[in-house]
N, C-alpha and C positions, 0 to 999 in steps of 0.2 A: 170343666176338665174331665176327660176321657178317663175309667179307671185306669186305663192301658198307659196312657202318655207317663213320660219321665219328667219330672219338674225338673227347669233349671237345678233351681238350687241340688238338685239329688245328683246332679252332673259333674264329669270331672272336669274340672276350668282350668284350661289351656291357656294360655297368653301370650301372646307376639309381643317382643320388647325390641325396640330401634330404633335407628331416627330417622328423621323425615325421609324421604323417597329410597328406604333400605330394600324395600320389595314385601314390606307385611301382610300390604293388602294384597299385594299380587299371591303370597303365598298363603292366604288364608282362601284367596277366592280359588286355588290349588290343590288345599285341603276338603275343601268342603264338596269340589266338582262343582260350584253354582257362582255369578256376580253377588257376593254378599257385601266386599268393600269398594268401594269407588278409588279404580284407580287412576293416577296419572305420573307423569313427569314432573310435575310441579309441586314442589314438596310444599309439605304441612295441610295436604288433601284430606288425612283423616281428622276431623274437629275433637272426633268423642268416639268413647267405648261404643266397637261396633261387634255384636257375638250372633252365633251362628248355633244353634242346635246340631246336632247328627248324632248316628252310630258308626262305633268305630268297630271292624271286625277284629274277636279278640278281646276288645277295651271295653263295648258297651256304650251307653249315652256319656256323649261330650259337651261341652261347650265351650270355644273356639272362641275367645275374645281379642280383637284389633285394637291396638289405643294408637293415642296421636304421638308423633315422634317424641325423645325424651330429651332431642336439642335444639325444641323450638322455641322462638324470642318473641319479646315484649311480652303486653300484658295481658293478652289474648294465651299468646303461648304461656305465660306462666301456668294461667288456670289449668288449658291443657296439658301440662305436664304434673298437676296434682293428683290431676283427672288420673293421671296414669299411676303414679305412684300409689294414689288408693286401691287399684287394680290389684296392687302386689298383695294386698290382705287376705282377696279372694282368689288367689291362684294356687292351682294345686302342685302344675309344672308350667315351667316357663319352657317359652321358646327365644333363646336372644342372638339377634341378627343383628351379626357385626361387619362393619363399610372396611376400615383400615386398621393400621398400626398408630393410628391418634388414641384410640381406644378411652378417653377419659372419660366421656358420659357413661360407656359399657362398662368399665370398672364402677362407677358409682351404683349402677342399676344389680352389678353382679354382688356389689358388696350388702347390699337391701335382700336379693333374693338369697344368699347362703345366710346372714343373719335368721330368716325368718326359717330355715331349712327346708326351704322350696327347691326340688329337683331344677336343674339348669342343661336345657340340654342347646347351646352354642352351633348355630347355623351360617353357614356363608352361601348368602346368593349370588347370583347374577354370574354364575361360573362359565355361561355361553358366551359373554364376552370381557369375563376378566384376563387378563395374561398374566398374574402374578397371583394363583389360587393356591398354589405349594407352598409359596413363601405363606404369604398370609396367613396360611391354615395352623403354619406351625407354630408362626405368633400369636395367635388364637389361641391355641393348644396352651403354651405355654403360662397365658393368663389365664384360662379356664382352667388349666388341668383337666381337659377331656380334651381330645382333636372333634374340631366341627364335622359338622352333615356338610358336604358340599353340594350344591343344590343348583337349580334354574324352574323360579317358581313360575317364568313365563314358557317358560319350554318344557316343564313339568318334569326337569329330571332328578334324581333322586327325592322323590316326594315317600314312593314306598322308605326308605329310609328313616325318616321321619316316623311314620306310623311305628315302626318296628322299634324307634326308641320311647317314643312315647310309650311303647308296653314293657319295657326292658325298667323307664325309670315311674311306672305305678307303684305308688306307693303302698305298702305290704299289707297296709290295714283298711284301703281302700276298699268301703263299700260291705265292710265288714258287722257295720252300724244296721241296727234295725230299731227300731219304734217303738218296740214293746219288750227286746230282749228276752231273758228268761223268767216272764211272769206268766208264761203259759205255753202249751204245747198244745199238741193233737189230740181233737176231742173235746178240748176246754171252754166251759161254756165263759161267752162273755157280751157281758149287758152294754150298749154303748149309749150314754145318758146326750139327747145332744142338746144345746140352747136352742130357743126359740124365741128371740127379744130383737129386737132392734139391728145387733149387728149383723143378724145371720140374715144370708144373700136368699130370697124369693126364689124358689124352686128349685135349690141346688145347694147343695152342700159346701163347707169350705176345705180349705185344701187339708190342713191336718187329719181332719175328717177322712177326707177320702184314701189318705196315704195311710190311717191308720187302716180301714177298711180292706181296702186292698191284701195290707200284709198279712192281717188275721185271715183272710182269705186265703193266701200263699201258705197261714201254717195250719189250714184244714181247722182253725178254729170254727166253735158252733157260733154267729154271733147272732145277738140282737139287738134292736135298737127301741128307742124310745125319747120325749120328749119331756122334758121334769114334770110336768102335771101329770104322765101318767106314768109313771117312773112305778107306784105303788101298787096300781092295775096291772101292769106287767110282771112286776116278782111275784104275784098271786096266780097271773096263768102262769109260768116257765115250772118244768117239773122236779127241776131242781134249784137249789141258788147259784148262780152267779160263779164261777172261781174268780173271778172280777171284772170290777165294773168300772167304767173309765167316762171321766164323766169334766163338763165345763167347771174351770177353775171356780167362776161364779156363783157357782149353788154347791160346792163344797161343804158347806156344813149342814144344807139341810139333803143332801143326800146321805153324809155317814153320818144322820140320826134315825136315818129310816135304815138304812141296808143291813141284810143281814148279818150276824156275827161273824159266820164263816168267808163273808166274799172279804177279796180285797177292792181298795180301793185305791185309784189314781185319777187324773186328769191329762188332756191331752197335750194340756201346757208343760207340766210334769215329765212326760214320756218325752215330750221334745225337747227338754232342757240335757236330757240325758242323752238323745239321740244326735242333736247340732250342738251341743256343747261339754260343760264340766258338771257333772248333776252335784256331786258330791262339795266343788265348790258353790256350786249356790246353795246348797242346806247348810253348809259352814257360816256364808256371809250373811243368809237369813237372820241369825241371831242375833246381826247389829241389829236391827230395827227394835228389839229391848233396852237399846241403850241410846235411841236416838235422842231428844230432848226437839222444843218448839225452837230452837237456836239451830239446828242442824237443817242441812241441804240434800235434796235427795234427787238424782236425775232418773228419770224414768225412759227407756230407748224402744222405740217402737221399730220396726224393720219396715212396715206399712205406711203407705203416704197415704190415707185414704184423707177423703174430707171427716172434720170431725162428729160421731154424731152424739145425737142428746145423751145417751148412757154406753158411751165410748168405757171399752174397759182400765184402757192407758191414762186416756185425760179425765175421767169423770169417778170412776166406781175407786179403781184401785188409791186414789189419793185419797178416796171421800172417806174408803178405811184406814190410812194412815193417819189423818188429822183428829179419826176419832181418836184411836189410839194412843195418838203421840200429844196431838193438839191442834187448833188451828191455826196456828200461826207458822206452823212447818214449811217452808220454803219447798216448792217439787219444781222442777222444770222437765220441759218434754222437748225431746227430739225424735225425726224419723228419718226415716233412709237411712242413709247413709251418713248422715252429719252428727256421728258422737265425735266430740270433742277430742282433743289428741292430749289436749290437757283434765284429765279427773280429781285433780288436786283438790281443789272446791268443794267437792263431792261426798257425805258421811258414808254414801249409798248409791249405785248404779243397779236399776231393777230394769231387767230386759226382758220384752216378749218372749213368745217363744221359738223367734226365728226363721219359720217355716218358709221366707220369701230368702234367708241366704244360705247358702252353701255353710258346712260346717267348718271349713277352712277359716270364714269369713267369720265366724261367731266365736270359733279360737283365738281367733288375732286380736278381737276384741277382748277377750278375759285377761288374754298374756296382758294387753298395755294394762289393765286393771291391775294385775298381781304386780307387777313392773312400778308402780304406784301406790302401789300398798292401799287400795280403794278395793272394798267389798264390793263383789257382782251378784245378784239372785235374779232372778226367773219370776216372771207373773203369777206364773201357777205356785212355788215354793212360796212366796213372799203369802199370798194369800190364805194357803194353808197354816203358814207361821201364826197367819193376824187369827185364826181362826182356832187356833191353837190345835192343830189336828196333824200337825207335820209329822209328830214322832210315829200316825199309824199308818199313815200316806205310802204306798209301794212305789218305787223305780228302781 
């Protein structure tokens, strides 16, 4: 990854919501100027979430996601319409393309997006050859409470329209999030500790890595870097300490046994717990893991499908410290992608990555069903620090 490029996840996620042959894919392949969704006449064309990277002028990096209509049948469609409704967790603003005055799948889909307080901005296509777009628009209105965009995404009219609401309904704190927040300014020197084991990728950095990099760069930080074996050779050349040092969850404690008194210290797990999600709820829920017992259940949610390897930090290290901890007989179960449970009941503890593959949208919706269920959530990097007992001097 380019330091330039925008990661999905750092994007704002747009979503087309409709049913079968509403014109989604016509008006995403509209939005974007390119064939990114396969269109036709014959509904239920699109199978699966189909997205599309761009810049929007004004708005900045987007991503434009397609799903499959939300009135489609059997048990094919069922999937596909789950497929969709998971969409709604990662969406920033919806786009929802309405056919008629049947309106009851749009009402359901409208009633999920104001629930979750996802902007709604109501479009009516196919206006080049409807003859009742007046009527319609005002019964639209009526159930949205906003009057639709009226549109023609195969004759491309009113598409600027669109753009101009998409910036109208940005939301106020968008993009307002940064990685490192106020633990450093201009000038500030900062040591960045990286791994060097197993999971780190052969010639290239990974992406927190580089996103961290990037922004210390943007805020005219001094930085440097290093690798834990020579972590202690480096503080001996650099001409002053550290204002801090940001370092893998992993080696955690035998870093702040070496680092100076004056630097601080965090981890890049840490910085994104606060960056894609609720920092101060996971150092809350961290402290169930004092009261866990070898009877209790604990899910573990990775956001990465990779294949697993020998000293995985999700399936191998972070439970091999909990069992010490707790005991062996501790129950953990692991999910990734996308497939945490809708039910955490079960659960004493939900310990999640650090996100970095979803948008923050996407890692909020996930705490809310946590709080919603009264189930503690923590972070790989906080949980670690807890088991290490170093949380209380830990920066975010």
């Amino acid at each position: 990854m380019s330091l330039t490029d925008t990661p999905n996840a750092n994007r704002l996620h747009i979503t087309l919501f409709g049913r079968r042959n509403s014109g989604k894919s016509s008006l995403i392949n509209a939005l974007t100027g390119q064939d990114i969704a396969l269109v036709s006449n014959t509904p239920g064309t699109t199978t699966d979430l189909v997205s599309k990277a761009m810049e929007i002028q004004g708005i900045g990096p987007c991503l434009f996601i397609d799903t499959p209509g939300f009135d489609d049948e059997g048990e094919l469609g069922e999937l596909r319409i789950s497929r969709t409704l998971k969409a709604i967790e990662k969406t920033d603003i919806a786009l929802l393309l309405c056919e008629d005055t049947t309106f009851f799948h749009e009402k359901e889909i409208l009633a999920l997006l104001k629930e979750k307080n996802i902007p709604v901005i109501p479009v009516l296509n196919k206006i080049d050859i409807r003859e009742n777009s007046d009527h319609l628009a005002t019964y639209i209105e009526e159930q949205c409470k906003i009057h639709p965009l009226l549109i023609s995404a195969k004759e491309k009219i009113g598409i600027e329209l669109i753009r101009q609401a998409i910036l109208e309904k940005l939301p106020s704190d968008f993009g307002q999030q940064n990685i490192t927040g106020k633990l450093v300014t201009e000038n500030d020197l900062v040591l960045l500790v990286m791994p060097q084991d197993i999971q780190a990728p052969k010639g290239r950095l990974i992406l927190p890595q580089v996103q961290t990099i990037r922004e210390l760069l943007d805020k005219k930080c001094l930085v440097m870097t290093c690798t834990t074996d020579k972590f202690s050779a480096t503080l001996q050349a650099l001409a002053r300490p550290p204002k801090l040092i940001i370092t893998d969850s992993q080696v955690f404690k035998a870093i702040y046994e070496q680092k100076p008194a004056e630097s601080e210290l965090t981890s890049f797990s840490v910085l994104f717990a606060g960056y894609k999600g609720d920092i101060h709820y996971y150092v809350e829920s961290a402290a169930v893991i004092e009261r866990l017992t070898e009877s209790s259940r604990v899910l573990i949610a990775e956001a990465c499908t990779h294949a697993p390897l020998s000293e995985d930090i999700g399936r191998v290290k972070l439970p091999r410290l909990l069992r010490k901890r707790i005991g062996e007989n501790l129950q953990i179960d692991m999910v990734a992608g996308t497939d945490l449970p809708q039910d955490l009941t079960p659960y004493s503890l939900v310990i999640h990555c650090g996100a970095c593959m979803f948008n923050r949208k996407y890692v909020l919706s996930r705490i809310e069903r946590a709080r919603e269920q009264h189930i503690p959530m923590t972070n790989y990097g906080v949980a670690i620090a807890f088991l290490n007992g170093i949380l209380d001097q830990i920066k975010y």
